[in-house]
C-alpha positions as CSV (number, residue, x, y, z in Angstrom):
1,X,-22.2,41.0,-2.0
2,X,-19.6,43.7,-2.9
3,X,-16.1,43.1,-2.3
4,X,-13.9,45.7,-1.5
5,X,-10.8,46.6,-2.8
6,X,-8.7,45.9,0.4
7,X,-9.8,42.1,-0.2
8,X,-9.5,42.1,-3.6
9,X,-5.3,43.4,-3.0
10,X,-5.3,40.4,-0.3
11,X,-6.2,37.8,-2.3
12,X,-3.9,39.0,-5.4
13,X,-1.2,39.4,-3.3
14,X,-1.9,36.1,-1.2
15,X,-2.0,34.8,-5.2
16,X,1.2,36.4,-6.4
17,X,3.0,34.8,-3.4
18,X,1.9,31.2,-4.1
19,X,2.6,31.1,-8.0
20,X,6.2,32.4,-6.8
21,X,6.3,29.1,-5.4
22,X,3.9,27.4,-7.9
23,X,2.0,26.9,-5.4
24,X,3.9,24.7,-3.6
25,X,2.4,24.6,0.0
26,X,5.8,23.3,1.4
27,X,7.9,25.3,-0.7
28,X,5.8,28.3,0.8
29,X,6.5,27.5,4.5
30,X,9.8,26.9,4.0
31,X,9.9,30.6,2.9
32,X,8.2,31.5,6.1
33,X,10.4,29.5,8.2
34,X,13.4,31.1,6.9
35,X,11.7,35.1,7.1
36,X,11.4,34.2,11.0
37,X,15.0,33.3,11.3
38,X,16.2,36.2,9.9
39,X,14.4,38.5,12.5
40,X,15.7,39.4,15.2
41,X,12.7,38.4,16.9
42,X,12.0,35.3,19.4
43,X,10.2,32.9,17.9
44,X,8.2,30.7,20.8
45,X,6.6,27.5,19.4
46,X,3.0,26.9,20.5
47,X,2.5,23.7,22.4
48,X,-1.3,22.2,20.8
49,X,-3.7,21.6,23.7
50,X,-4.9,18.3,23.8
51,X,-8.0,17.9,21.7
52,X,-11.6,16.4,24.3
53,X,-14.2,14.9,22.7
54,X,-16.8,16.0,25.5
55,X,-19.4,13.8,23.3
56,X,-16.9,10.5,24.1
57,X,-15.0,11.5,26.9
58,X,-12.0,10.8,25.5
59,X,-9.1,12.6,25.5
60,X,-8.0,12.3,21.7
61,X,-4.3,12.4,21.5
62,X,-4.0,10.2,24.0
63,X,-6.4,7.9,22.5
64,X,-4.0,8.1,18.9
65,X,-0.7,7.6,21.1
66,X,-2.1,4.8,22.3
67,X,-3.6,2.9,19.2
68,X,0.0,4.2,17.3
69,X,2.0,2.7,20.2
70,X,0.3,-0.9,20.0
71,X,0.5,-1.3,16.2
C-alpha cells in the first residue's frame, strides 16, 4: 500500500512535535492546554457519557463508584 505524501508530512510533523517534548505525553498536553488558553475561543469541556455494558447490564461507572466508594 502506497502512502501519500500528505501522510507522510503528518506523521513527521506529528514526530517533530513530540521530540520537542521528548516525547513526553504530559509535557505535550500541557502545551495544548496552554495554546487553548491563549485563544480567544470558548473552550466547553465534554462531559463522558456513562459507559453500558448491554452484554451485563450494568452501567459501568456507576459500578467503579461504587466498588471505589466501599474500599
Amino acid at each position: 500500500m502506497r502512502q501519500s505524501n500528505i501522510i507522510d508530512e503528518i506523521h513527521k510533523i506529528r514526530q517533530d512535535y513530540a521530540e520537542r517534548f521528548n516525547n513526553d505525553l504530559h509535557a505535550i498536553c500541557q502545551d495544548a492546554i496552554h495554546k487553548q488558553g491563549c485563544t480567544n475561543r470558548q473552550v466547553i469541556p465534554a462531559n463522558p457519557k456513562p459507559i453500558q455494558n448491554s452484554y451485563l447490564n450494568v452501567n459501568i461507572a456507576s459500578k467503579a463508584k461504587e466498588e471505589m466508594g466501599s474500599k
